[in-house]
C-alpha positions, 0 to 999 in steps of 0.5 A: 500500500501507498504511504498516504502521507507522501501523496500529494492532496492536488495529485489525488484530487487530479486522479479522482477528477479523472476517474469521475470524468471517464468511468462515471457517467455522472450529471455536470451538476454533480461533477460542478459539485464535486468540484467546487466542494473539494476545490474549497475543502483544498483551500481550506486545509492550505490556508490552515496549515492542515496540508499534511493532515488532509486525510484525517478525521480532524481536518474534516471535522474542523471543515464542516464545523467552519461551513456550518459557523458561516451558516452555510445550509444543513443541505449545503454542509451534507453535499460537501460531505457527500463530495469528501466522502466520495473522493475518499472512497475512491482513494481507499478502494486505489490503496492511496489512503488507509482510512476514509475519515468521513465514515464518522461523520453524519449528515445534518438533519435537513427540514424539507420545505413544504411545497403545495400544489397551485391552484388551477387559477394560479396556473393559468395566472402564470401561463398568460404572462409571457410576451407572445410578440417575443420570441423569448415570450413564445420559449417561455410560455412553450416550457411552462405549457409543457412542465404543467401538461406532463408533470416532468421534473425540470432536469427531464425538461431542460434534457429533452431533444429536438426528436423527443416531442411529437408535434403530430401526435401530441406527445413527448418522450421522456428518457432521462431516467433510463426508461422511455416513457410516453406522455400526453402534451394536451392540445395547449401545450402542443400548440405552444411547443408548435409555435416555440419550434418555429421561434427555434429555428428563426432566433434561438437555433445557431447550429444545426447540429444543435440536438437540444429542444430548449435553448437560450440566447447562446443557442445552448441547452437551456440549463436547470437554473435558466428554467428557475429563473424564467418561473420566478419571473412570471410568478412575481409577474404574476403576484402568486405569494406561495414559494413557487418551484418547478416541482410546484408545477409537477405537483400541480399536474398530478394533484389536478388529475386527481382531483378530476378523477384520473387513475392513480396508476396512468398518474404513476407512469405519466410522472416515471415513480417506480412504485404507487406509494410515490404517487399516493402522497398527491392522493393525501395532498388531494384528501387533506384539501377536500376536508379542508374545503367540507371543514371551511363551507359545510354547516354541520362540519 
């Protein structure tokens, strides 16, 4: 085995990024993260006087013990930990390291933030805010069509190709999960994506090569944060006071259907859960608001 000491922290970083970049097909997102965390962890055992002692537990505690002092986010201090831990696993499984100095550590426990489903006039609120006459308002108002009438998640949204939406047929499908599925667009969202392609070819597209259905300016796939920016600005737009995200809208989608009767199952493959339980918790969402209504309006509740 390699005597960790003598192994520079900025070689084993470098091989780490090799073998992350080669043999895992991960997201660029999650090789950004990866990268921006132990690029931070790297300053801070430099700029500490710690370079020596990178791979023990002691440099790793005072690291998450200095994000969690500058108020970094419980999420925030659990994704470094993620990204030292998978770093560590990498260099003990190649002998580099004998220990992974991470395994004592614990994710800090996160408060997931309660989203609601919007209601049907919140929805429409938003759709009618883009500026038809622009052909970022026609881009626009294509996506938020789109996200509502098939319940994807934005990471599905913003991955869709140019031969994954069926203008014809009225349908789009969805493979960034590793299973095909086939979704429904709804004659409004077909008509959006219809008039969106147009605004592609005209303005957006900058090569033709291009395979990404939704571009920005650059005549690039739009990105996920892209996307978050656009929904925040039609739903200031549109005054809704509710913490608006994309899995707002995709919780809209499958709490609508619901509540107009739809099979919980055709709900199930439209939004890709591997099991009914994922889709039930809209079903509860749908319960608590129908008693919530009989509590406010009945006489006798």
């Amino acid at each position: 085995m390699n005597t960790y000491c003598t192994i520079e922290l900025e070689k084993c970083v470098e091989d780490f990024f090799e073998y992350l970049t080669q043999e895992r097909n991960l997201a660029k997102n999650t090789l950004d993260s990866y990268s921006r965390d132990i690029k931070q962890y790297i300053l801070f055992v430099n700029t500490n006087g710690m370079s020596s002692q990178w791979h023990g537990k002691r440099a790793v505690y005072d690291y998450l013990k200095l994000l969690q002092k500058m108020g970094r986010a419980a999420a925030t201090v659990n994704r470094n930990l993620v990204s030292l831990r998978a770093m560590f696993q990498y260099l003990l499984r190649k002998q580099i390291v004998e220990q992974d100095p991470t395994l004592d550590f614990e994710s800090t426990k996160v408060e997931k933030k309660q989203t609601s489903a919007l209601t049907i006039e919140e929805i429409n609120e938003i759709l009618v805010k883009p500026d038809m006459s622009t052909s970022m308002g026609v881009r626009d108002k294509a996506m938020l069509e789109l996200l509502y009438a098939t319940g994807l998640k934005v990471s599905e949204l913003v991955a869709l190709n140019i031969f994954d939406i069926n203008i014809t047929s009225g349908y789009i499908y969805c493979r960034s999960t590793g299973k095909e599925r086939i979704i429904p667009m709804g004659k409004n969202a077909t008509l959006a994506q219809e008039q969106y392609l147009q605004e592609r070819r005209r303005h957006f597209l900058r090569s033709d090569e291009e395979q990404a259905f939704f571009l920005n300016n650059h005549g690039q796939r739009l990105s996920r944060q892209g996307f978050w920016k656009i929904l925040k600005k039609y739903s200031d737009i549109a005054d809704i006071s509710k913490e608006i995200t994309p899995h707002s809208l995709r919780q809209s989608f499958a709490t609508h259907l619901i509540e107009s009767g739809a099979d919980l199952h055709a709900v199930k493959e439209m939004l890709g859960h591997s099991d009914i339980a994922s889709t039930q918790v809209y079903k509860h969402h749908v319960k608590l608001k129908l008693k919530e209504v009989y509590s406010s309006h009945h006489p006798r509740a």
